[in-house]
PDB file with SEQRES, HELIX, SHEET and CRYST1 records, atoms N, CA, C and O in Angstrom:
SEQRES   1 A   83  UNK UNK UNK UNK UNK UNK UNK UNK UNK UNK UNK UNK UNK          
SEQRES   2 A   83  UNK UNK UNK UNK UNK UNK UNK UNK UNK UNK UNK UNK UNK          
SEQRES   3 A   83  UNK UNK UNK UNK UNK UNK UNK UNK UNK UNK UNK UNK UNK          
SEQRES   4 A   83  UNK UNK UNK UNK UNK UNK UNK UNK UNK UNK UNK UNK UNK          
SEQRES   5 A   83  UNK UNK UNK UNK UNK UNK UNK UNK UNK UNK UNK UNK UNK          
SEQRES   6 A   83  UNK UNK UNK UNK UNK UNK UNK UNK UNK UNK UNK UNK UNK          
SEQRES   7 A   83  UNK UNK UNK UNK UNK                                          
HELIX    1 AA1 UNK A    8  UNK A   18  1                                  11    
HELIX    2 AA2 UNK A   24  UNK A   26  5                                   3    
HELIX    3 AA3 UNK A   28  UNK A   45  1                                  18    
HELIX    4 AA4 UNK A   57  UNK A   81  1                                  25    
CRYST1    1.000    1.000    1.000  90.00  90.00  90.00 P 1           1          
ATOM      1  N   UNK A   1       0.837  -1.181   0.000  1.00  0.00           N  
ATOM      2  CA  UNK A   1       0.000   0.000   0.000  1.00  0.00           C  
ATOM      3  C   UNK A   1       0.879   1.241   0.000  1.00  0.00           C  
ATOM      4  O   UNK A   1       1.816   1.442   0.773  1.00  0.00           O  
ATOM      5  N   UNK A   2       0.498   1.962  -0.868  1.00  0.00           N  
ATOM      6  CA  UNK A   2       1.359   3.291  -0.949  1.00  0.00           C  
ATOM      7  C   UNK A   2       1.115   4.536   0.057  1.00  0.00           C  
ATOM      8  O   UNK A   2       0.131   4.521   0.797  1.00  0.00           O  
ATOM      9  N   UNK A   3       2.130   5.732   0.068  1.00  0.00           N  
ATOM     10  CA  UNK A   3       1.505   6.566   0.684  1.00  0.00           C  
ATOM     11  C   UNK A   3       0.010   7.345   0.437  1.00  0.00           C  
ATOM     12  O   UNK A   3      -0.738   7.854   1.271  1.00  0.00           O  
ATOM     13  N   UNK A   4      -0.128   7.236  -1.054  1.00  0.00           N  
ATOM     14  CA  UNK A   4      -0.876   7.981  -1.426  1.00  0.00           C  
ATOM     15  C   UNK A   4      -2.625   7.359  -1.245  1.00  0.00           C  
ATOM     16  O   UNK A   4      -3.609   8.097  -1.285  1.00  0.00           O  
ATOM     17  N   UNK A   5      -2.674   5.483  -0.996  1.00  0.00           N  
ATOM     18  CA  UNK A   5      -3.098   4.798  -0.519  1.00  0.00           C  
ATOM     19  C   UNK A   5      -4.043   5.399   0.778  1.00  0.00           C  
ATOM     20  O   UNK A   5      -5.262   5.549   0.862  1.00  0.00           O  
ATOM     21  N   UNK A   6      -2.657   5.747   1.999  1.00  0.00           N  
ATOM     22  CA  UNK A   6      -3.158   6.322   2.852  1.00  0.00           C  
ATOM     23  C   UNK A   6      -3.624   7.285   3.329  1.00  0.00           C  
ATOM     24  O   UNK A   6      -3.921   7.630   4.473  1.00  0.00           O  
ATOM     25  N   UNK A   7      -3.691   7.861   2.036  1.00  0.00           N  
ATOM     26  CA  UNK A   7      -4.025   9.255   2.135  1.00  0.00           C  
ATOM     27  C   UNK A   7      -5.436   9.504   0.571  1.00  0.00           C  
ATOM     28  O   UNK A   7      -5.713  10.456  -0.159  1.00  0.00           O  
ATOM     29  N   UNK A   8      -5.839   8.410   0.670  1.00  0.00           N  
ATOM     30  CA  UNK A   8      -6.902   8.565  -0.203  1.00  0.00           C  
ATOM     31  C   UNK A   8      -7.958   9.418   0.470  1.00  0.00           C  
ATOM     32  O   UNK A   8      -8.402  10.299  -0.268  1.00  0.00           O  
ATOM     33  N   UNK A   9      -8.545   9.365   1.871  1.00  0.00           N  
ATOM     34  CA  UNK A   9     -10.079   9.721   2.138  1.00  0.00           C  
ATOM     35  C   UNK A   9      -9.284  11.195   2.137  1.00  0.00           C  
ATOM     36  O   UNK A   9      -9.715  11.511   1.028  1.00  0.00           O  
ATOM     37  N   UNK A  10      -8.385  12.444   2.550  1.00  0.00           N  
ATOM     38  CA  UNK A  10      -8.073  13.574   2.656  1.00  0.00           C  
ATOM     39  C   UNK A  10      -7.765  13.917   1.406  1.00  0.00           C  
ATOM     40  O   UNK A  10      -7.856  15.124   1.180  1.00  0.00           O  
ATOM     41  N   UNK A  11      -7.370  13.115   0.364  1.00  0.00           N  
ATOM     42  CA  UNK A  11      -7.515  13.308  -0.594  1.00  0.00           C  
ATOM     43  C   UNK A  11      -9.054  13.337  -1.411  1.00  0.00           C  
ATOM     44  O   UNK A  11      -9.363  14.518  -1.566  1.00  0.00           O  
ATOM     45  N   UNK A  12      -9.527  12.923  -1.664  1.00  0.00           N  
ATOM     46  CA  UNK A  12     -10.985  13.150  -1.762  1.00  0.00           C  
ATOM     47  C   UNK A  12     -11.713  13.620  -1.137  1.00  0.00           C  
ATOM     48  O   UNK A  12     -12.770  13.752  -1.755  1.00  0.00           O  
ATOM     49  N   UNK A  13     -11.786  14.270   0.597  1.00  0.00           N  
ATOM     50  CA  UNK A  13     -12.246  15.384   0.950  1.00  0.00           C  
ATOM     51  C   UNK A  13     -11.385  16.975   0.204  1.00  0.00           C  
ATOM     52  O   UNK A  13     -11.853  17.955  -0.374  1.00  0.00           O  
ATOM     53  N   UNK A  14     -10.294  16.670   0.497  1.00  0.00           N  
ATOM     54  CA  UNK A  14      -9.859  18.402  -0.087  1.00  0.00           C  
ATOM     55  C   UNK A  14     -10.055  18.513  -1.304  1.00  0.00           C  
ATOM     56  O   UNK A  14     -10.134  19.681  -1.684  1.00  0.00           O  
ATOM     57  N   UNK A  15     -10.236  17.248  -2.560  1.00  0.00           N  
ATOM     58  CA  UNK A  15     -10.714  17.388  -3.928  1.00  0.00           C  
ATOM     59  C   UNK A  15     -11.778  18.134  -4.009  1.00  0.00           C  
ATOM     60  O   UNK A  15     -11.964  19.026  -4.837  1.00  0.00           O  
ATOM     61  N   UNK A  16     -12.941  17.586  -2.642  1.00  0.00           N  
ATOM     62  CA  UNK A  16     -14.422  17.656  -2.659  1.00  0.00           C  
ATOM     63  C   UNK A  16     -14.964  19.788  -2.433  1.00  0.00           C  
ATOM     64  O   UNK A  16     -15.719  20.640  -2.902  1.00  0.00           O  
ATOM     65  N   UNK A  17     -13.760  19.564  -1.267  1.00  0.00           N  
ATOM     66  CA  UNK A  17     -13.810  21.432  -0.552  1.00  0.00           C  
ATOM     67  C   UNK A  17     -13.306  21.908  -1.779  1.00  0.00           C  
ATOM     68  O   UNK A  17     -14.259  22.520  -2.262  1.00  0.00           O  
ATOM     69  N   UNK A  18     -12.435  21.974  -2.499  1.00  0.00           N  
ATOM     70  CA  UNK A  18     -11.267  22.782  -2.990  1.00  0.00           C  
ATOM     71  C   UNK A  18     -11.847  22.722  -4.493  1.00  0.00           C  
ATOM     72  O   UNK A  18     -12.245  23.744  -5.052  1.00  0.00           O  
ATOM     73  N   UNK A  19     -11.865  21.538  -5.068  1.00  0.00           N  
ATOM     74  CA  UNK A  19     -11.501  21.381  -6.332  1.00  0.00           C  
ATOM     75  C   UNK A  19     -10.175  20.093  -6.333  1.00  0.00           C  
ATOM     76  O   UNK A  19      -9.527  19.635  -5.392  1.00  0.00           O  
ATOM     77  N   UNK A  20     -10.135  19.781  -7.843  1.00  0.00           N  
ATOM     78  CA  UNK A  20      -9.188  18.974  -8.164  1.00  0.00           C  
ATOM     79  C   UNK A  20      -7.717  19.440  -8.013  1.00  0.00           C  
ATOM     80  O   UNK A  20      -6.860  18.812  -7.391  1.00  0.00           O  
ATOM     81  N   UNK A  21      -7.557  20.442  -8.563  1.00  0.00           N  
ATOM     82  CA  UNK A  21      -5.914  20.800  -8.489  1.00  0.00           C  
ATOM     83  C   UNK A  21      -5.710  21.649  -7.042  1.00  0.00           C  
ATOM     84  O   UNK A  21      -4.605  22.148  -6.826  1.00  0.00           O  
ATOM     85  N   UNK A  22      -6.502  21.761  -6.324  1.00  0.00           N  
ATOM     86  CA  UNK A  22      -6.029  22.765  -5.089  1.00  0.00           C  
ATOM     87  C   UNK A  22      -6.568  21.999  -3.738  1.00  0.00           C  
ATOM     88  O   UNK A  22      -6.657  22.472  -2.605  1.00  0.00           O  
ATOM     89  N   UNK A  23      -6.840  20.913  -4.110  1.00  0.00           N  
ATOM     90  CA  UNK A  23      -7.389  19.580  -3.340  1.00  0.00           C  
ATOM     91  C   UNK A  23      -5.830  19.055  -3.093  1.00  0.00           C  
ATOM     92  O   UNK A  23      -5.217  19.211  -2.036  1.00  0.00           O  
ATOM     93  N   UNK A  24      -5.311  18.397  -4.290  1.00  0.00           N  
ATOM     94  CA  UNK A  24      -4.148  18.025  -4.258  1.00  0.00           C  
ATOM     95  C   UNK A  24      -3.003  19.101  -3.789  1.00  0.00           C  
ATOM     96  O   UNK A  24      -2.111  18.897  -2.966  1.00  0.00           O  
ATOM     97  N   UNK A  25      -3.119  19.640  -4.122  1.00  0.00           N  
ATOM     98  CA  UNK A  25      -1.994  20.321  -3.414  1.00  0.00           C  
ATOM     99  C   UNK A  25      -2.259  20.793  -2.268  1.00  0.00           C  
ATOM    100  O   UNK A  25      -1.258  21.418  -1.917  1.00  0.00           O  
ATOM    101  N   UNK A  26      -3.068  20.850  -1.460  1.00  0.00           N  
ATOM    102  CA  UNK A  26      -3.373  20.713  -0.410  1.00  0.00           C  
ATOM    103  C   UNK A  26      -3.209  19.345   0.702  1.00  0.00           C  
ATOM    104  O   UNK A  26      -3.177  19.235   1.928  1.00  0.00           O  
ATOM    105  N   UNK A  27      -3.114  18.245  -0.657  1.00  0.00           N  
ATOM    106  CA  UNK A  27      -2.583  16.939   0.665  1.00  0.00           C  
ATOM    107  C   UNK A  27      -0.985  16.957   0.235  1.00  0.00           C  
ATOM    108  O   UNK A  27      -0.247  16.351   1.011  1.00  0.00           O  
ATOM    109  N   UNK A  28      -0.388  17.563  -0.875  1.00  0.00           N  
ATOM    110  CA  UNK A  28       0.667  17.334  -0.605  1.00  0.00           C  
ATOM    111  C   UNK A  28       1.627  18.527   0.516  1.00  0.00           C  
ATOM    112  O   UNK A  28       2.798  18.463   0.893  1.00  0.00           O  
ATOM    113  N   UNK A  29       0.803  19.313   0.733  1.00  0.00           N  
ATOM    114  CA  UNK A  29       1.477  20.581   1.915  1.00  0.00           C  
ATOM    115  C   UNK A  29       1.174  19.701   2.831  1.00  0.00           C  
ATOM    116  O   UNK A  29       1.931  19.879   3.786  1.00  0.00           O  
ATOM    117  N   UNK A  30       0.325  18.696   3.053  1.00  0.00           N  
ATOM    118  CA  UNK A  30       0.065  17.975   4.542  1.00  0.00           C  
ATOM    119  C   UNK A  30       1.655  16.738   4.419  1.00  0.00           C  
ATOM    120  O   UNK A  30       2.500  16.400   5.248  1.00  0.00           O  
ATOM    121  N   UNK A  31       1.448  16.419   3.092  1.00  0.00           N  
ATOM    122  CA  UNK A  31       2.804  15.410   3.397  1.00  0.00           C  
ATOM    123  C   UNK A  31       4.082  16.276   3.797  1.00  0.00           C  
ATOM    124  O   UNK A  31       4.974  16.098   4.626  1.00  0.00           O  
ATOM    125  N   UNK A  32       3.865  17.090   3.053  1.00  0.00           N  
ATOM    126  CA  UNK A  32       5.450  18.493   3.388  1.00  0.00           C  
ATOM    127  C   UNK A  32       5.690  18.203   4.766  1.00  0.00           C  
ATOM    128  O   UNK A  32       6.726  17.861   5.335  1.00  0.00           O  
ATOM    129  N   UNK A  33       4.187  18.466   5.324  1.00  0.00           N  
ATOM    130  CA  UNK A  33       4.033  19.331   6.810  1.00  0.00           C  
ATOM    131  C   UNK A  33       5.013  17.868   7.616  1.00  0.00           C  
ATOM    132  O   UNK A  33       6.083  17.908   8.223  1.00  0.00           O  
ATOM    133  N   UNK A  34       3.904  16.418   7.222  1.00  0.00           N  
ATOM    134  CA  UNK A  34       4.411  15.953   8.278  1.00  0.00           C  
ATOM    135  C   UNK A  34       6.161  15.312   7.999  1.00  0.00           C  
ATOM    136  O   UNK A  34       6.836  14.585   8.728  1.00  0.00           O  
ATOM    137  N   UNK A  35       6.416  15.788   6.961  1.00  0.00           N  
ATOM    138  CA  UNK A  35       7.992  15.386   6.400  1.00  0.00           C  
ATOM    139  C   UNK A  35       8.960  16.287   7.153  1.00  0.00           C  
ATOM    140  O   UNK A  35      10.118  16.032   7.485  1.00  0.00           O  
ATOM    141  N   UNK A  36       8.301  17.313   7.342  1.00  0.00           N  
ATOM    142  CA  UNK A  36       8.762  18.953   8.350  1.00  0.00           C  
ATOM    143  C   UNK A  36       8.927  18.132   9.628  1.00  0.00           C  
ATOM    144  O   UNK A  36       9.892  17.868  10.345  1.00  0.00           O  
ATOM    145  N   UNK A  37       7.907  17.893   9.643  1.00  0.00           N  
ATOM    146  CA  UNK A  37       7.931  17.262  11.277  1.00  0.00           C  
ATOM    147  C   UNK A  37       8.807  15.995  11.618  1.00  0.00           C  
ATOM    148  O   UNK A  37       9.468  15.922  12.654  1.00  0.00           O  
ATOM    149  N   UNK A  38       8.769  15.186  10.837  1.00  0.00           N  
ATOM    150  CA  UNK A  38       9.927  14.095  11.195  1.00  0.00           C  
ATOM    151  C   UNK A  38      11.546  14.471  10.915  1.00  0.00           C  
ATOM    152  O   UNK A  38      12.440  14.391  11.758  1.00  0.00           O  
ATOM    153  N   UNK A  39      11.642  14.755   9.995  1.00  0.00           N  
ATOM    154  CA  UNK A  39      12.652  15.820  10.185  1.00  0.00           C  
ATOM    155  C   UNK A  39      12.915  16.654  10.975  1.00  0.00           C  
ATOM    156  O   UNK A  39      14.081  16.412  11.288  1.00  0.00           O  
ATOM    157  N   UNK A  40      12.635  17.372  11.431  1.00  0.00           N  
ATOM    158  CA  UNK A  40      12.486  18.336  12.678  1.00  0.00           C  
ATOM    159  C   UNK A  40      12.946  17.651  13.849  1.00  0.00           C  
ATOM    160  O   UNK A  40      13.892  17.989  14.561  1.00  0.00           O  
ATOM    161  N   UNK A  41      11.794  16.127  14.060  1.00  0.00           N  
ATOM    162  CA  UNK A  41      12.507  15.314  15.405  1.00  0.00           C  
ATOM    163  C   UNK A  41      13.545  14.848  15.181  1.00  0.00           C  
ATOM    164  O   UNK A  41      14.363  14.769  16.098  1.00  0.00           O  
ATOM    165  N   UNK A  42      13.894  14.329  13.738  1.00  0.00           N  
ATOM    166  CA  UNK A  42      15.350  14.176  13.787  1.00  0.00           C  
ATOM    167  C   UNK A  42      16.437  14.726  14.205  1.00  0.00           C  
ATOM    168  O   UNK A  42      17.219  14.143  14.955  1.00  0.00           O  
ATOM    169  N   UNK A  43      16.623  16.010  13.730  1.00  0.00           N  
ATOM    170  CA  UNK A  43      17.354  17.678  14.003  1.00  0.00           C  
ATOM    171  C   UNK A  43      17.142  17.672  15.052  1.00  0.00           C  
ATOM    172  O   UNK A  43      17.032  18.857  15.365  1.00  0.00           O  
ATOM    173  N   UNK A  44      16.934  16.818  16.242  1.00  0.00           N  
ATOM    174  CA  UNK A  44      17.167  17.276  17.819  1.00  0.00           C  
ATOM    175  C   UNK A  44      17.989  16.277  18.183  1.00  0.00           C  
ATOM    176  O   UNK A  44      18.759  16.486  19.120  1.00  0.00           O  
ATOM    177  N   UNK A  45      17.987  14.970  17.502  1.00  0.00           N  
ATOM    178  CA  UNK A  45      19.436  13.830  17.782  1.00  0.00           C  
ATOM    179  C   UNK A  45      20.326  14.088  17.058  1.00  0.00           C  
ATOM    180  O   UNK A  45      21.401  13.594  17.399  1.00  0.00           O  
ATOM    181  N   UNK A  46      20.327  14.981  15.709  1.00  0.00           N  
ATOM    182  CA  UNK A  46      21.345  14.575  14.741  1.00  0.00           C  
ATOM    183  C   UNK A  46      21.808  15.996  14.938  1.00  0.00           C  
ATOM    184  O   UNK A  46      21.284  16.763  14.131  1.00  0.00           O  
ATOM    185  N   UNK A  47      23.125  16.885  16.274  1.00  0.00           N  
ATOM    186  CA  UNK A  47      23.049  17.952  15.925  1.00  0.00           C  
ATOM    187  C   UNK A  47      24.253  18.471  15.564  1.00  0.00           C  
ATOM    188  O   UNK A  47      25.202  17.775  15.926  1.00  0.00           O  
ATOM    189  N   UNK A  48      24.466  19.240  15.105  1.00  0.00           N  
ATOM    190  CA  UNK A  48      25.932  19.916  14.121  1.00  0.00           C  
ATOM    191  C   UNK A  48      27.110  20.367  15.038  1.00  0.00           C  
ATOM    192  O   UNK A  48      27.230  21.252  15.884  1.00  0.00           O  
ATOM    193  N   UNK A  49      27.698  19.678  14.676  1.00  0.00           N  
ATOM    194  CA  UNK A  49      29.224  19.796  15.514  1.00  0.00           C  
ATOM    195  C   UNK A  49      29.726  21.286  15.572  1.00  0.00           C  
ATOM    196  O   UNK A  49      30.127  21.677  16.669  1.00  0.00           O  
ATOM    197  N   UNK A  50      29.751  22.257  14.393  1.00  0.00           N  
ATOM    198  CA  UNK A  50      30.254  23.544  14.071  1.00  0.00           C  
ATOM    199  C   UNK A  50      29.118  24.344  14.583  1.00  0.00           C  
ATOM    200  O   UNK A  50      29.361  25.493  14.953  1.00  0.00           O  
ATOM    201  N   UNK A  51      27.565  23.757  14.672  1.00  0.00           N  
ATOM    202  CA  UNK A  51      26.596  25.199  15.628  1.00  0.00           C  
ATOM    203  C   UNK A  51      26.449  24.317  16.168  1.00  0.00           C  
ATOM    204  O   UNK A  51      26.349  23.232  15.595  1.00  0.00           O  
ATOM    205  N   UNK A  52      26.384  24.448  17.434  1.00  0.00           N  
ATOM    206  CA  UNK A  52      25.591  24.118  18.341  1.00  0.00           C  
ATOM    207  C   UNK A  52      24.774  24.001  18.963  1.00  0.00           C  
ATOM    208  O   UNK A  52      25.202  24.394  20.049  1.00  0.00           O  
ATOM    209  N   UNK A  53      23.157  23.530  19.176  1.00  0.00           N  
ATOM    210  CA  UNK A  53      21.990  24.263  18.859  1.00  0.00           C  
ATOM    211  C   UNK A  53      21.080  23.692  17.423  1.00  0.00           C  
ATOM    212  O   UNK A  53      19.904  23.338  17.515  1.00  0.00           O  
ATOM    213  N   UNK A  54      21.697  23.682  16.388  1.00  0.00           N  
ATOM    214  CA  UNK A  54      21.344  23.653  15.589  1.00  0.00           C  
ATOM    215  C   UNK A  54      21.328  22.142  15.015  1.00  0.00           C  
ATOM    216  O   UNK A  54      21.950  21.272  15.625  1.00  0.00           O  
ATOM    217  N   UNK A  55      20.521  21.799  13.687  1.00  0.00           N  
ATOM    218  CA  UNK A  55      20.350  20.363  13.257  1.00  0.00           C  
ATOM    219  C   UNK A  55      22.009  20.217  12.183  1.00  0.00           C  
ATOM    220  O   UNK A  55      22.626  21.171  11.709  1.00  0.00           O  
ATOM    221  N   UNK A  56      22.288  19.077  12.086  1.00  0.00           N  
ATOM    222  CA  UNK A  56      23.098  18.959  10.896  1.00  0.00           C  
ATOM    223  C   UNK A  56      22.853  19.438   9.672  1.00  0.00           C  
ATOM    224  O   UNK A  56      21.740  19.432   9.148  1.00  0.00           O  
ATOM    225  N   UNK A  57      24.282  20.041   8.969  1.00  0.00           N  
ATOM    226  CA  UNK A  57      23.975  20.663   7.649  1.00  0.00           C  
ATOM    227  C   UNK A  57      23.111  19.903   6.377  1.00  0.00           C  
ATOM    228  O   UNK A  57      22.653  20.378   5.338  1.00  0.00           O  
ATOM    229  N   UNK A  58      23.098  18.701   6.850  1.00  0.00           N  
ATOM    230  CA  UNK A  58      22.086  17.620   5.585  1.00  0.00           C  
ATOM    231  C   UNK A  58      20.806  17.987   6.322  1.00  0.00           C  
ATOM    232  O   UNK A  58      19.863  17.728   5.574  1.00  0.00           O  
ATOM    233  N   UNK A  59      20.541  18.302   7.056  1.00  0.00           N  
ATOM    234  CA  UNK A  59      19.158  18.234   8.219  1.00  0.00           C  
ATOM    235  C   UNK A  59      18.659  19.810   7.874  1.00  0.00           C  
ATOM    236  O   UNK A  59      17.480  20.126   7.708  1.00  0.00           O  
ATOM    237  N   UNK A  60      19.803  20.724   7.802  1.00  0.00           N  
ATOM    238  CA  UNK A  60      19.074  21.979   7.562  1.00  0.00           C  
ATOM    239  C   UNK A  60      18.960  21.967   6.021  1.00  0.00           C  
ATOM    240  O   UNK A  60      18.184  22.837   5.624  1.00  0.00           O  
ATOM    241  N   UNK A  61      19.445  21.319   5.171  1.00  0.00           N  
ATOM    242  CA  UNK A  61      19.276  21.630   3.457  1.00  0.00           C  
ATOM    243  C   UNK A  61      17.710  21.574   3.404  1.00  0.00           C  
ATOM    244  O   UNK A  61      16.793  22.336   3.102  1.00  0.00           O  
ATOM    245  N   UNK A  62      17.891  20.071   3.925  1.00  0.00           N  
ATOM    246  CA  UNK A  62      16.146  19.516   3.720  1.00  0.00           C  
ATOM    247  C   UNK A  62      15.330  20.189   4.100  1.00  0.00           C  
ATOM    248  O   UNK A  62      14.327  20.434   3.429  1.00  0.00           O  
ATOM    249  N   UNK A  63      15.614  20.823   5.665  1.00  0.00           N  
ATOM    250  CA  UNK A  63      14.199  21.662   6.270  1.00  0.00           C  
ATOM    251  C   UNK A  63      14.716  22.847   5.444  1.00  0.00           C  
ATOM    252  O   UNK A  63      14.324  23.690   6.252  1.00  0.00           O  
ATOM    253  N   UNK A  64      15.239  23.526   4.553  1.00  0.00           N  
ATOM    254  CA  UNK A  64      14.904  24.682   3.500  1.00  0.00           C  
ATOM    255  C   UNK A  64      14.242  24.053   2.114  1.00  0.00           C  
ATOM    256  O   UNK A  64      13.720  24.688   1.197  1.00  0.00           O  
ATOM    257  N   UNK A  65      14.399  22.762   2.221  1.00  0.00           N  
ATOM    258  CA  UNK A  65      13.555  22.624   0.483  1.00  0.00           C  
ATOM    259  C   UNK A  65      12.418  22.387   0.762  1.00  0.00           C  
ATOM    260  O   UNK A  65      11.532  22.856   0.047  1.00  0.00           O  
ATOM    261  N   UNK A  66      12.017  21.388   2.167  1.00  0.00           N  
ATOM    262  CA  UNK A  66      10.736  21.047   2.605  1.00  0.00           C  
ATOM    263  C   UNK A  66       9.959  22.962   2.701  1.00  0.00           C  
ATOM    264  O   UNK A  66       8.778  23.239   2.491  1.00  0.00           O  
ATOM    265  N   UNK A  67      10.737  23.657   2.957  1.00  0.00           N  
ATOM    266  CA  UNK A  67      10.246  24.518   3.833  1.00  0.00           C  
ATOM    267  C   UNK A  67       9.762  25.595   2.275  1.00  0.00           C  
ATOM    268  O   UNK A  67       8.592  25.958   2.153  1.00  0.00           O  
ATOM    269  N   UNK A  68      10.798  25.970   1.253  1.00  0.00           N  
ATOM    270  CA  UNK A  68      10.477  26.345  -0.151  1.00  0.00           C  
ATOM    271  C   UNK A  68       9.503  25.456  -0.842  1.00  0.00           C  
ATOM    272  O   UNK A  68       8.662  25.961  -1.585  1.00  0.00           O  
ATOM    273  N   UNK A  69       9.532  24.706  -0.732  1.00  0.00           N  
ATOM    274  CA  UNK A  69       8.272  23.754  -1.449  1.00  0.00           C  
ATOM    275  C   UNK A  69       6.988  24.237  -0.862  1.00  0.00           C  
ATOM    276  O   UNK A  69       6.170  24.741  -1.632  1.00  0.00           O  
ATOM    277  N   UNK A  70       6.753  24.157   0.228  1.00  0.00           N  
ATOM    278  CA  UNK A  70       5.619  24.530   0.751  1.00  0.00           C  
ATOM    279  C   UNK A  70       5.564  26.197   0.749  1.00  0.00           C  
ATOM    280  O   UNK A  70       4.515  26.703   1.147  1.00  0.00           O  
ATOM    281  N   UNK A  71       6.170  26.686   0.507  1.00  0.00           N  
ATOM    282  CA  UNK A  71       5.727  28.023   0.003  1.00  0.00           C  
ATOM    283  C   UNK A  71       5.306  28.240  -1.637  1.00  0.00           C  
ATOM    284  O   UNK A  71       4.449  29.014  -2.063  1.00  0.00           O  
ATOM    285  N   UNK A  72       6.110  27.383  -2.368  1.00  0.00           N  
ATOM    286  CA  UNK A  72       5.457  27.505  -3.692  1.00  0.00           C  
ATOM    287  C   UNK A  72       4.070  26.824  -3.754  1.00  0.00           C  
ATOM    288  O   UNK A  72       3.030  27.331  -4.176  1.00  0.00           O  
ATOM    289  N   UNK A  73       4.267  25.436  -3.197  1.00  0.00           N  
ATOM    290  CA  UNK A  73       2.765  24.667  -3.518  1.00  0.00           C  
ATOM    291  C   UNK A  73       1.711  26.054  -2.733  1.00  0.00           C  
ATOM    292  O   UNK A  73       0.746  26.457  -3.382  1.00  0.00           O  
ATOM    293  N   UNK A  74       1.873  26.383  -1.997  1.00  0.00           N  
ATOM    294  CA  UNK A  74       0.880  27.757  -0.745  1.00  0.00           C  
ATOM    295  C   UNK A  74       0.483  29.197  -1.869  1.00  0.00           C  
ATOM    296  O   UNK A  74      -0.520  29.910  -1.836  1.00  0.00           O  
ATOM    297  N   UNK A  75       1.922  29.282  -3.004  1.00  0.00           N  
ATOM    298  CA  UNK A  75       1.201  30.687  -4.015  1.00  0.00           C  
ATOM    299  C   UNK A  75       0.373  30.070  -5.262  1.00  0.00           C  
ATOM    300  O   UNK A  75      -0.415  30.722  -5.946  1.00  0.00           O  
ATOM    301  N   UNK A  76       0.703  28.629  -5.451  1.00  0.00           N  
ATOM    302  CA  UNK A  76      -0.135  28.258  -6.453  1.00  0.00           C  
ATOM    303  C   UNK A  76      -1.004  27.949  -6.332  1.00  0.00           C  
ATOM    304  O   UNK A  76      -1.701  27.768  -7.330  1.00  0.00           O  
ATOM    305  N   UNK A  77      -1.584  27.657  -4.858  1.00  0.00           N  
ATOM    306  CA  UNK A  77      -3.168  27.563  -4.555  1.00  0.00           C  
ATOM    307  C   UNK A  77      -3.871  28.919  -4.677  1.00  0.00           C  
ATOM    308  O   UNK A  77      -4.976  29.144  -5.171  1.00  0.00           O  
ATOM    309  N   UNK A  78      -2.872  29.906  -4.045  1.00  0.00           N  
ATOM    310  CA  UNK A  78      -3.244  31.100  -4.344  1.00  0.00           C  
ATOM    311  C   UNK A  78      -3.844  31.862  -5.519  1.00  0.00           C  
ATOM    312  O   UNK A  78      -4.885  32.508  -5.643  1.00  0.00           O  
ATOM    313  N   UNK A  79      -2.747  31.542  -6.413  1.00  0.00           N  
ATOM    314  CA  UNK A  79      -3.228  31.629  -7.680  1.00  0.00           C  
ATOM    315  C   UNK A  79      -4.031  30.816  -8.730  1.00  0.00           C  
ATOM    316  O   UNK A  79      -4.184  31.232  -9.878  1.00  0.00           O  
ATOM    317  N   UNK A  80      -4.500  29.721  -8.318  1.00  0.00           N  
ATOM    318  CA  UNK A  80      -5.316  28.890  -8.635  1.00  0.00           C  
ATOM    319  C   UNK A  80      -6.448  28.997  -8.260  1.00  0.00           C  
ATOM    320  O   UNK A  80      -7.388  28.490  -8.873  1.00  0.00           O  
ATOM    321  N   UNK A  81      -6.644  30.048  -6.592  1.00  0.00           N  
ATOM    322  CA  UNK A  81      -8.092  30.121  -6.013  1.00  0.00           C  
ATOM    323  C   UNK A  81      -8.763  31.776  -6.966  1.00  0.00           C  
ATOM    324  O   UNK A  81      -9.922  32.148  -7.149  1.00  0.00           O  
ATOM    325  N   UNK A  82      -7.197  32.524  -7.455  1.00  0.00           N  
ATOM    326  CA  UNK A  82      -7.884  33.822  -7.286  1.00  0.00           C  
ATOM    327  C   UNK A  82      -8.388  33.665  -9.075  1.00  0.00           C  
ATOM    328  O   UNK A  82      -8.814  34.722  -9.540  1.00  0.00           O  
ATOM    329  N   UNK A  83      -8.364  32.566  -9.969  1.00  0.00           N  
ATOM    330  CA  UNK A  83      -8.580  32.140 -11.651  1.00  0.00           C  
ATOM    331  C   UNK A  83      -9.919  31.625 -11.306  1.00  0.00           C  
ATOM    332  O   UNK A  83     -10.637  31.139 -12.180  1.00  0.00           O  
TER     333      UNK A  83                                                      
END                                                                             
């Protein structure tokens, strides 16, 4: 069973609220979110020798692409709600 499997019924509710294309991108900001989040708990065991405080430099790349992704998928709903 895939992820997307498990994520069929939120997928077909936000299709249902939203529409088709702003449905979906709406469950994939939820996968972002919770990819943010496991990551995130990671970045509290895995932490960087040179900051201290801070997650490892592979740990912070990711939480900036996770973190840019979800700002683009967030203007194209935008601009998809205001068409």
């Amino acid at each position: 069973m895939g992820l997307l499997d498990d994520k069929r019924d939120d997928l077909e509710k936000y299709e249902f609220m939203m529409g088709v294309p702003r449905g979906r991108l709406a469950v994939a900001l939820d996968l972002l979110t919770d990819a943010l989040i496991l990551v995130g708990q990671h970045g509290v065991y895995c932490q960087s020798n040179r900051q201290p405080g801070k997650p490892a430099m592979d740990l912070q790349i990711i939480l900036d692409a996770i973190n840019s992704s979800k700002e683009l998928i967030s203007s194209a709903m935008e601009e998809l709600k205001k068409s």
